[in-house]
C-alpha positions in Angstrom: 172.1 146.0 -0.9 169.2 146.3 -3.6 168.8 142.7 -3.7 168.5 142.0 -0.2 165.8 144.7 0.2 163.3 142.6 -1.5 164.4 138.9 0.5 164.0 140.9 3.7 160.5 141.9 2.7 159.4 138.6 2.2 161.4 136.8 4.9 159.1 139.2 8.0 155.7 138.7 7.0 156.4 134.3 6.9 158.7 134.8 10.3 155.2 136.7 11.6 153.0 134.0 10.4 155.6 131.4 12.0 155.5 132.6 15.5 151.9 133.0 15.7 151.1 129.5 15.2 154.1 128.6 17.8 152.3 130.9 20.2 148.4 128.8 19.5 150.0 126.0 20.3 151.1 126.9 23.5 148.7 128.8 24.3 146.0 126.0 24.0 145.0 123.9 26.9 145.6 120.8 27.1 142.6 118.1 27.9 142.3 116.7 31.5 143.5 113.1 32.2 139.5 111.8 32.6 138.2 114.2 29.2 137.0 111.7 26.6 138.6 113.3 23.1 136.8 115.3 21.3 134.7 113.9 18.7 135.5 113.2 15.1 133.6 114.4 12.2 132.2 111.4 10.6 130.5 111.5 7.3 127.3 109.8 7.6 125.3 108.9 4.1 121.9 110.0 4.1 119.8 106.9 2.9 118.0 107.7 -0.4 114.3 109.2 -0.1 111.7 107.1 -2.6 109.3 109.1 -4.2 106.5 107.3 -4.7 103.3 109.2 -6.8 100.2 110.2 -4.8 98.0 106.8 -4.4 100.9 105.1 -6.4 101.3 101.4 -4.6 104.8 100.6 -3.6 106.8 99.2 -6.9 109.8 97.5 -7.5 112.4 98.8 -5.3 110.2 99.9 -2.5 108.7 96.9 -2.3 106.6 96.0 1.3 106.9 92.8 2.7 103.0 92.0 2.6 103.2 93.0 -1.4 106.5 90.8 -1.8 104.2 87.9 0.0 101.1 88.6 -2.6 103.5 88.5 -5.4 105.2 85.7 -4.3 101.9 83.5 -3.8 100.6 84.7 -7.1 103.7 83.7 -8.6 103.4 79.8 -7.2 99.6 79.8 -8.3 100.5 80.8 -11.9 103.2 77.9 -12.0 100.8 75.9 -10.7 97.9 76.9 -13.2 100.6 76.0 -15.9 101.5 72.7 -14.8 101.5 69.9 -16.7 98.3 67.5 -15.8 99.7 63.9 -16.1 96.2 62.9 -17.2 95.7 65.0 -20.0 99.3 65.8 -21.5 100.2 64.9 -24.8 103.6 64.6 -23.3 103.3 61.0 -22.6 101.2 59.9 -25.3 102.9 57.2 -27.8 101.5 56.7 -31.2 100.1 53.5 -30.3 97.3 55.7 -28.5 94.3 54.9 -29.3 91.1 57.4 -29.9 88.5 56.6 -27.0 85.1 58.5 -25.9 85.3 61.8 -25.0 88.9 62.7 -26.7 88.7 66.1 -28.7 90.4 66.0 -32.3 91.8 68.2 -35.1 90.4 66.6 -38.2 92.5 68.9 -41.2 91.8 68.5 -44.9 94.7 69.2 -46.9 93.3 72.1 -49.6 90.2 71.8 -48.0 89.3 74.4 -45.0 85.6 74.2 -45.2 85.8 70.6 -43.9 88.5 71.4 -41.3 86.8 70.8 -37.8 87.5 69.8 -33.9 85.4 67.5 -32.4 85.0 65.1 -29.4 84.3 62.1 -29.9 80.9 60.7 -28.1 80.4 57.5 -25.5 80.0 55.3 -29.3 83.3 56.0 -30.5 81.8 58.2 -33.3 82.1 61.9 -34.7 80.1 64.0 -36.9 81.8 65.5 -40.4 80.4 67.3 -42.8 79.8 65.6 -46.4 80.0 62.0 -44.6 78.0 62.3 -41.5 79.3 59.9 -38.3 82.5 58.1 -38.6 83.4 55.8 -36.3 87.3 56.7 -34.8 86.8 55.2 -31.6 89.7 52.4 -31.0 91.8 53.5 -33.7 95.4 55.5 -33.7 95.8 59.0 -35.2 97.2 57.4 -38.0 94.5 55.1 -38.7 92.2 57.5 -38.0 93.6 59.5 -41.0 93.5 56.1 -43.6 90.1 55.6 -42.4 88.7 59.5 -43.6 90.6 59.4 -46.4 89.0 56.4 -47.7 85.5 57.7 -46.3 86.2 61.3 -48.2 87.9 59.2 -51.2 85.2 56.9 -52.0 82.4 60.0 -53.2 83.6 63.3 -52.1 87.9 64.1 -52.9 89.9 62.6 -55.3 93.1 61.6 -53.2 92.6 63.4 -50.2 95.4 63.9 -47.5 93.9 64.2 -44.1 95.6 64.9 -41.2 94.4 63.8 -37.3 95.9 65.6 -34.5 94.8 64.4 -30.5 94.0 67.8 -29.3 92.6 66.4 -25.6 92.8 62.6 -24.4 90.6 61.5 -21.3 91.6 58.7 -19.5 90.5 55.5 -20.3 89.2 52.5 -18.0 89.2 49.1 -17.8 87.1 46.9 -15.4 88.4 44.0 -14.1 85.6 41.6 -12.3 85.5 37.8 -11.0 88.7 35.4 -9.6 91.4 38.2 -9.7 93.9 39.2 -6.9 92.1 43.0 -7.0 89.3 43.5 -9.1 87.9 47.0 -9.7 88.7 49.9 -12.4 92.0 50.8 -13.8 92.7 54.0 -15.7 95.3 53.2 -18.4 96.4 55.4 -21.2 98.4 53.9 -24.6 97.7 50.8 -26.0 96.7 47.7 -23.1 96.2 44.3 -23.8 95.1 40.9 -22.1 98.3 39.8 -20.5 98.7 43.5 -19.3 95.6 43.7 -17.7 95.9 40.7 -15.7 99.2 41.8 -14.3 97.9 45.3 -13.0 95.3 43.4 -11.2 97.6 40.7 -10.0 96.8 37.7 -12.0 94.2 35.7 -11.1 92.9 34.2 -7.7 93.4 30.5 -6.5 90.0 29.5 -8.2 90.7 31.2 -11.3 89.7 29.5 -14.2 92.2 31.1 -16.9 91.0 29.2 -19.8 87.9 31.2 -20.2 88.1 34.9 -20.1 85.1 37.0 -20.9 85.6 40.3 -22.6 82.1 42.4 -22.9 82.8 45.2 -24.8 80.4 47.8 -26.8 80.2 47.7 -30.2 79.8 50.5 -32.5 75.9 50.2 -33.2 75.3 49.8 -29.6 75.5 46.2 -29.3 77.5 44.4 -26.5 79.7 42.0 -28.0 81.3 38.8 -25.7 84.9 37.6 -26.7 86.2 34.7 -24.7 90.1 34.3 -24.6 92.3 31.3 -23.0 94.8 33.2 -20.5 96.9 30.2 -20.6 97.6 29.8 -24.5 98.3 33.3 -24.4 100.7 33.1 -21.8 102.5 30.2 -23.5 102.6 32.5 -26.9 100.3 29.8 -28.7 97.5 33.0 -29.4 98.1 36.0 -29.8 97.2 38.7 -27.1 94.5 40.7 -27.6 94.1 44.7 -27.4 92.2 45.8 -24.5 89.8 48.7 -25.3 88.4 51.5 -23.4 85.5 50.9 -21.3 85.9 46.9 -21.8 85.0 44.8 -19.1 86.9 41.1 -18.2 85.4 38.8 -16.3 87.5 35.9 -15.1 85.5 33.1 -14.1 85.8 30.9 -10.9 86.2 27.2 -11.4 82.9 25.7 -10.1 84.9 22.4 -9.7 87.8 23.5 -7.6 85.6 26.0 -5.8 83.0 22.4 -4.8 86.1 20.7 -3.9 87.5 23.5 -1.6 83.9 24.2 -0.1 83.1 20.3 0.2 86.4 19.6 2.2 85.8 22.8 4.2 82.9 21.1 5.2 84.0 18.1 5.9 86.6 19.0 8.0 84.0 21.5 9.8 81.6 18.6 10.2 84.5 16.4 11.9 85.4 19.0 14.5 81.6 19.5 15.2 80.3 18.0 17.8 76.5 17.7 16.8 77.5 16.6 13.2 76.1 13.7 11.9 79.9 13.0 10.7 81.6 13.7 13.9 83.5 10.9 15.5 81.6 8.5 18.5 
């Protein structure tokens, strides 16, 4: 009897608890056939608040679509700032590159640094050290460039002097190209061009070409204009050797007065057949 005292204590209070819930749901109404259901809670994630500083422009993260624009074109003009200019990049210059008018240079004396200098070399071909005064560079590599100083410093100045020549800028150099060719004009080349290549960029020579006397004007170092006459056709057949074409030369190729009388003199005479108040038109 003691123990079942305390079981029947506990048992009343749950059988209470039991039937009240029984009695809620009976006693709740039911919903009407045309009630929608009642809502359901749905959790809904705030989206997160930027705080951005008093006169602070939008940053990364906050970003406006005009400021993404702006950054975006600013972007594309600093690539194309940086770009590589095909007519000025070292990239594609060989060492057979010759030094021409205009170029700007790193002239280095090894041990030396009072004579290290850049310069650009003027329309002559020429630049101005210090000790030596104007040496002419123009037409030469970077390596001859560097025998050619160390033989000038050598002779009074250094005792076995290692100099080193570095192409800082290039320009572009021209050819012109005049007389009996396909297409005369001006060419921009860079590298090393000769005779034979010239003629092939302008498309080799017209039909009254006369190939076995090329002129080549070109400027000498003191100023004066030097002629050089070459024969296309020996140097086609590898019988000379083919020449190096330098900045700012200019090639004439001549027209054959002979072949251009013949041409014009049959022209004629088959203008003055078909021409009825020619002295040499048929009766």
């Amino acid at each position: 009897m003691s123990t079942m005292k305390p079981l029947r204590r506990l048992a009343l209070p749950a059988l209470a608890l039991w039937v009240g819930a029984a009695s809620a749901q009976t006693t709740a109404p039911a919903p009407a056939a045309g009630d929608a259901p009642p809502p359901r809670a749905v959790m809904q994630m705030a989206a997160p608040v930027q705080s951005t500083p008093v006169g602070a422009s939008p940053a990364a993260g906050g970003m406006a679509p005009g400021a993404a624009t702006q950054n975006n074109a600013a972007a594309a003009a600093a690539t194309a700032a940086n770009a590589v200019n095909p007519l000025t990049s070292l990239a594609g210059l060989g060492t057979d590159y010759t030094i021409g008018p205009n170029d700007l240079i790193d002239i280095d004396v090894y041990g030396v640094p009072e004579l290290k200098r850049t310069v650009r070399v003027n329309s002559s071909g020429l630049v101005s050290l210090p000790l030596v005064g104007q040496v002419s560079l123009g037409g030469l590599t970077a390596q001859e460039a560097e025998k050619r100083l160390e033989k000038v410093y050598g002779e009074k100045y250094l005792a076995n002097p290692q100099i080193s020549v570095f192409i800082r800028e290039f320009t572009t150099q021209r050819v012109t190209v005049e007389g009996a060719v396909a297409k005369p004009g001006v060419y921009p080349f860079t590298g090393q061009l000769t005779l034979l290549r010239t003629m092939a960029l302008v498309g080799g020579g017209g039909p009254m070409a006369r190939l076995d006397e090329v002129m080549v004007y070109r400027k000498a170092p003191d100023g004066r204009m030097e002629t050089l006459t070459y024969n296309m056709e020996k140097i086609r057949d590898g019988t000379e050797p083919d020449p190096i074409i330098y900045a700012e030369d200019v090639i004439v190729v001549k027209r054959d007065a002979t072949r251009a009388l013949l041409r014009d003199s049959l022209l004629r005479d088959a203008i003055d057949a078909i021409n009825p108040f020619s002295a040499l038109a048929p009766k």
